[in-house]
N, C-alpha and C positions, 0 to 999 in steps of 0.2 A: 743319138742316145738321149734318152730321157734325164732330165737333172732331177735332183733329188731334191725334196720339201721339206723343211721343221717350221715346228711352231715355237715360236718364238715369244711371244705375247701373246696375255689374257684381258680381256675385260669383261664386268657382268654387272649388270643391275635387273632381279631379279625380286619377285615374291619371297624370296628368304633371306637376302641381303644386298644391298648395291656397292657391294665389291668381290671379290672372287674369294678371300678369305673366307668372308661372312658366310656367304654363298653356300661356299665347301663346307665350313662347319655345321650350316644348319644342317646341311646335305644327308654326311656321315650321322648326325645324330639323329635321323628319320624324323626333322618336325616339318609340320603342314604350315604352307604358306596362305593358306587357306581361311577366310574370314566374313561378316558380312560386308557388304559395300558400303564404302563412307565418302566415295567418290563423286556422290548426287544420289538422291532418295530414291530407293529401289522399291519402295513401298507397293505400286501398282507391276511389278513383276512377278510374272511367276517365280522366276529363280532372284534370291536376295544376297546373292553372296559369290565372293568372285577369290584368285589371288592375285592379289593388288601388290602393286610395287610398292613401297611405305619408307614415309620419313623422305622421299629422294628431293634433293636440293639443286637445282639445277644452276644456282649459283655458285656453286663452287666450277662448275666450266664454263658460263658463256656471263656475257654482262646482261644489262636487265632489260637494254633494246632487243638483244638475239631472244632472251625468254618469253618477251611478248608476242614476236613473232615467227615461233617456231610451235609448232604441235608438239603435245607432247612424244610422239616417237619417234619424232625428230631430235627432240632434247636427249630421251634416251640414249638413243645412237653416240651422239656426241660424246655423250660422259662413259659408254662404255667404249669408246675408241679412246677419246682422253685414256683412261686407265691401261687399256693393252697399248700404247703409243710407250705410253713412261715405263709397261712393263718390261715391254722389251728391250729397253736402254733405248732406243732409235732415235730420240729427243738429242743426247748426245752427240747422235753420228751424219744427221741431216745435211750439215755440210758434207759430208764424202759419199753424199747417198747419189746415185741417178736419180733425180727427182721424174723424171719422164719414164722411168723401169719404175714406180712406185703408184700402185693401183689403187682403187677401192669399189669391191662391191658392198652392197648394204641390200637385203632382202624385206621385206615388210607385203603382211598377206593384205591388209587394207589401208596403208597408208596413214594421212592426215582425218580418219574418221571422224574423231572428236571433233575439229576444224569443220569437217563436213556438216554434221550437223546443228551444232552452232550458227554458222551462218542460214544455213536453209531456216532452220525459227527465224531470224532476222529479218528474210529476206521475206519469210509469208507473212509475220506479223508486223514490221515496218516499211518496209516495201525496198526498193534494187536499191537506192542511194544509200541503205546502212550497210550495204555487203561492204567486206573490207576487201580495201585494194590487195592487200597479202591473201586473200584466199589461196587461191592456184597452188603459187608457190608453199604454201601451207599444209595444203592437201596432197599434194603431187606426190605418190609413191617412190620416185627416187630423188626427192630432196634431201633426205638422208646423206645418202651417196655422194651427191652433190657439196651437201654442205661442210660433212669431212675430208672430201680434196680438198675446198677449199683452205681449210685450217691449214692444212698442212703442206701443200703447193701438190699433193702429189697428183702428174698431170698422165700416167697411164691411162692402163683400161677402167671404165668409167660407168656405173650404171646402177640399177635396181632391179632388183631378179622378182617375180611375180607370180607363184605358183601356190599359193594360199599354203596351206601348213610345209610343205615342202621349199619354202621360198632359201631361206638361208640356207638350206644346208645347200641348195643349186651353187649359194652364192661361197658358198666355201669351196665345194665342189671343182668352179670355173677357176677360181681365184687360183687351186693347186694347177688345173692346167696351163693355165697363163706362164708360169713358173715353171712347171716340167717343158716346156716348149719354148722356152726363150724369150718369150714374150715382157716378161718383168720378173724383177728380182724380187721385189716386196710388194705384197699385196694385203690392205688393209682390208677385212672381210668378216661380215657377219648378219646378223636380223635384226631390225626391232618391232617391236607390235604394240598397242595402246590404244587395243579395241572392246576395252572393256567401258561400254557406252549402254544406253538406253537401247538404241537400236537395235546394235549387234546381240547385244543379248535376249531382246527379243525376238530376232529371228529362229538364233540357232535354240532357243527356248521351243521357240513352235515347228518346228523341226523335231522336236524331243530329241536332240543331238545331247542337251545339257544333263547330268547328275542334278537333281529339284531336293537333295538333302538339307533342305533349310535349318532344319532344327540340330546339324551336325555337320557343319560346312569340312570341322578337319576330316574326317573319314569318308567324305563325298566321295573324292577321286581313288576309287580301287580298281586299277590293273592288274588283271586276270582273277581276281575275285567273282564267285560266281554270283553275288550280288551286288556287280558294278554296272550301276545305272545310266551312262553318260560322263562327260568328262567335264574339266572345272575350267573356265574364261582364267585367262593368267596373262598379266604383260609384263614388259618387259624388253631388255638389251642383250644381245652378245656379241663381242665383236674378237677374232684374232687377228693374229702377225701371221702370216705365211712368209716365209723367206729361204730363197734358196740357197740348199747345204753350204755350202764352201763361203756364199756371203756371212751369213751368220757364223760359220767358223774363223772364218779372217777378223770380225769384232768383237772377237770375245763373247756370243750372246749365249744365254742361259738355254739349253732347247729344253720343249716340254715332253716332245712326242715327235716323229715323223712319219707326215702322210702320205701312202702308200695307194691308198685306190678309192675310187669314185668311179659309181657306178649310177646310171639313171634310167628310165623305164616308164611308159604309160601302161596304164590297163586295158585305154580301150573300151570302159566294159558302163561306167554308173557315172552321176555327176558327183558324186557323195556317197554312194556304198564301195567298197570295195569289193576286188574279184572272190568270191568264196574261196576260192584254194589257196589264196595269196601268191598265185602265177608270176603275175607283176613283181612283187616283192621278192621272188623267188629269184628271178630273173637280176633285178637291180644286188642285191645281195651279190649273186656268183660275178655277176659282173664287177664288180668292187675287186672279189678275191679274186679274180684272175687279171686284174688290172693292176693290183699289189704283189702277183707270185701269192698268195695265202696259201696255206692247207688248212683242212679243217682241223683239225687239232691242234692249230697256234691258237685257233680263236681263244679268248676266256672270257671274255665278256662282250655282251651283245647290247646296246642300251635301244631297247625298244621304242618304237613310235608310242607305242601302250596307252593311247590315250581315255582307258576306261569304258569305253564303247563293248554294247553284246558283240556287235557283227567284228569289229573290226579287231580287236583283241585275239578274237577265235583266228581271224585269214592271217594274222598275220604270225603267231603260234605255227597254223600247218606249216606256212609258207619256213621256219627258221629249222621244225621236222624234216621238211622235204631236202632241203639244205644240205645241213649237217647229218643226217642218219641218227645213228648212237652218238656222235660227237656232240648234238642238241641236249645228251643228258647232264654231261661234263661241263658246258659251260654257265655263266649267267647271263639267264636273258630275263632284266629288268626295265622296271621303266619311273624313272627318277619325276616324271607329269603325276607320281602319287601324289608328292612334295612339293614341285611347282605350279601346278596346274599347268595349262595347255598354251602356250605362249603363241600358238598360230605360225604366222610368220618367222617369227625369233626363235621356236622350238628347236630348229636342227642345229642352228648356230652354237644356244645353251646344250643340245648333247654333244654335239662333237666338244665343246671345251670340256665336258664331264668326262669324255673320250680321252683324253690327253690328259687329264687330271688322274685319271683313274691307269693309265700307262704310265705316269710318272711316278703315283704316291704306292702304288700297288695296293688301293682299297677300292670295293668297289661297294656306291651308296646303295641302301634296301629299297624297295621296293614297299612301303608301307600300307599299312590299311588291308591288312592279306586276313580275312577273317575263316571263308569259308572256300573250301578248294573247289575249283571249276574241272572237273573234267577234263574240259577241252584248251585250256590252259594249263598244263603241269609239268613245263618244265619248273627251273630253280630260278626263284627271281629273286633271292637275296630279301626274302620274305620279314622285316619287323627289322632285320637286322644286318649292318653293313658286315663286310666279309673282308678281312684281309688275307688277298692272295697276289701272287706275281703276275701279271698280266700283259701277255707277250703281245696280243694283237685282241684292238677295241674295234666293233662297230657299230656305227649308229643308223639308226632304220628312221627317214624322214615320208613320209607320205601326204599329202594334200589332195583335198578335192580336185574335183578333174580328174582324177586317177594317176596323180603324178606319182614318180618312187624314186628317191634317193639312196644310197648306202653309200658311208663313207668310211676308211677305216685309216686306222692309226694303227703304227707298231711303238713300241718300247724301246727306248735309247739306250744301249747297253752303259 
């Protein structure tokens, strides 16, 4: 028999605020995390504007030798695990914990970037003796993962999930099955990203993947708008507490939500476009709700991949049509990457916690920047304006290059 999951802890440092509070409240109040780059002079890019994490102090969690030599999405991670660690009381209960049942995944679509390119200038303009010995470990995609076992002894399942936009939500994903199977009782689990660089922006710039709204960075990212050009660079953390049912009820812990299914899926089909019918997505979706028992009319809220994209907006629209039927009218299928922009890696991590926020408070955030209706986009996405409703069962829709597809779903804690 399958054991049962709650979420038990949060942590966020995000484009709207570095803690979950902040977070929530910019969230409900529909503002744009959205700004120019002050992170290094964007001046020779085409796109000048990003949503940047701000203000984050990575002294308040690690001393000043871990800041030197930690990336920054590394540091991220750290402070948003700090936060969902203390959130869940766990800091209290570590002595009675199994340390060896206590996991961590940590997802990240590109790792140590900044780190990355840092040294390569170094290493072409001064030559191999100024690369720093911390490279590797610097760069290294599951450092992360690594470096919050170590804070915390927890000596479980152990890794960095790698599937570019879709990376955390795999890594929330595994972390529930780890737990529905026996395998650990607590599972610390989420994304970070902190690829908003010279490079990466240049790429996905020349790609025309990006919104190029310069002269109006808040209203850049519009999902399902029929004037959404591209989607916005955003970094950022999310980390949760997974903890199985009856653990969490023996300590007293606060639950936020329990997770219910996870569902995953390739396309198959692009390295970067998605399947036009949203097959894949279709596919990961039902496999979520029949991995949770769902019916379509628990659903109430769907928190979309929607990352402002023409192609990808539209496949993934049919794909929640094909779904639901007329259930697709009744619910909210938004996408909160209005407000964040596109966090990459950390994206699924940040919805699934909006998932469980939105199952706990019963609001679900708007969808902003909704100016002109798409057609081909028309369901309800909580347009301008958040919606307080009760909300039985969330899901969040994760997709990354490669044609990966996540869906994970939360129910409601009576």
């Amino acid at each position: 028999m399958k054991r049962r999951v709650a979420v038990t802890g949060l942590g966020l440092v995000t484009p709207l605020g570095n803690t979950v509070q902040t977070t929530w409240e910019a969230m409900i109040a529909g503002r744009s995390g959205a700004g120019p780059i002050t992170r290094f002079d964007a001046a020779k890019l085409a796109v000048k504007f990003a949503c940047e994490v701000k203000g984050f102090d990575p002294s308040l969690y690690m001393d000043k030798k871990e800041v030197r030599r930690y990336d920054l999405f590394a540091q991220f991670a750290i402070a948003a695990a700090a936060q969902a660690v203390k959130d869940s009381c766990l800091e209290e209960s570590w002595s009675k914990v199994d340390l060896q049942r206590v996991g961590v995944l940590i997802g990240t679509g590109t790792g140590g970037i900044s780190t990355f390119e840092e040294q390569c200038q170094l290493y072409l303009e001064k030559g191999p003796d100024r690369v720093s010995p911390f490279f590797v470990p610097m760069f290294m995609p599951n450092v992360a993962a690594a470096l919050v076992s170590m804070r915390y002894g927890a000596k479980g399942p152990n890794y960095g999930t790698v599937s570019a936009c879709a990376s955390s939500a795999h890594s929330i994903g595994d972390a529930f099955r780890y737990i529905q199977h026996d395998e650990a009782d607590v599972m610390i689990a989420g994304g970070s990203e902190a690829a908003i660089t010279p490079l990466a922006l240049a790429s996905f710039a020349n790609m025309k993947a990006l919104s190029e709204r310069n002269d109006d960075p808040a209203t850049a990212s519009r999902p399902f708008d029929k004037d959404r050009d591209g989607f916005v660079m955003g970094d950022g953390a999310a980390v949760c507490i997974l903890e199985e049912w009856a653990h969490a009820k023996k300590r007293g812990a606060k639950i936020y939500a329990e997770v219910v299914g996870y569902g995953m899926t390739a396309d198959a089909h692009h390295i970067t476009a998605p399947e036009p019918s949203g097959e894949g997505a279709q596919r990961a979706i039902r496999l979520a709700m029949q991995d949770g028992g769902i019916r379509p009319e628990q659903v109430g809220y769907v928190n979309a991949h929607g990352t402002s994209t023409p192609h990808g907006d539209a496949a993934e629209t049919a794909a929640v049509k094909a779904v639901f039927g007329e259930q697709a009218r009744k619910l909210v299928f938004g996408s909160t990457k209005s407000m964040t922009g596109h966090l990459l890696g950390a994206a699924g991590a940040l919805e699934f916690a909006v998932c469980a926020l939105t199952a706990r408070q019963g609001i679900i955030p708007p969808t902003i920047n909704q100016f002109t209706p798409d057609p081909a986009c028309d369901l309800d996405s909580a347009p301008n304006h958040a919606v307080q409703r009760p909300v039985e069962v969330a899901l969040s829709n994760s997709f990354g290059f490669g044609g990966h597809n996540v869906t994970l779903a939360v129910r409601r804690v009576a």
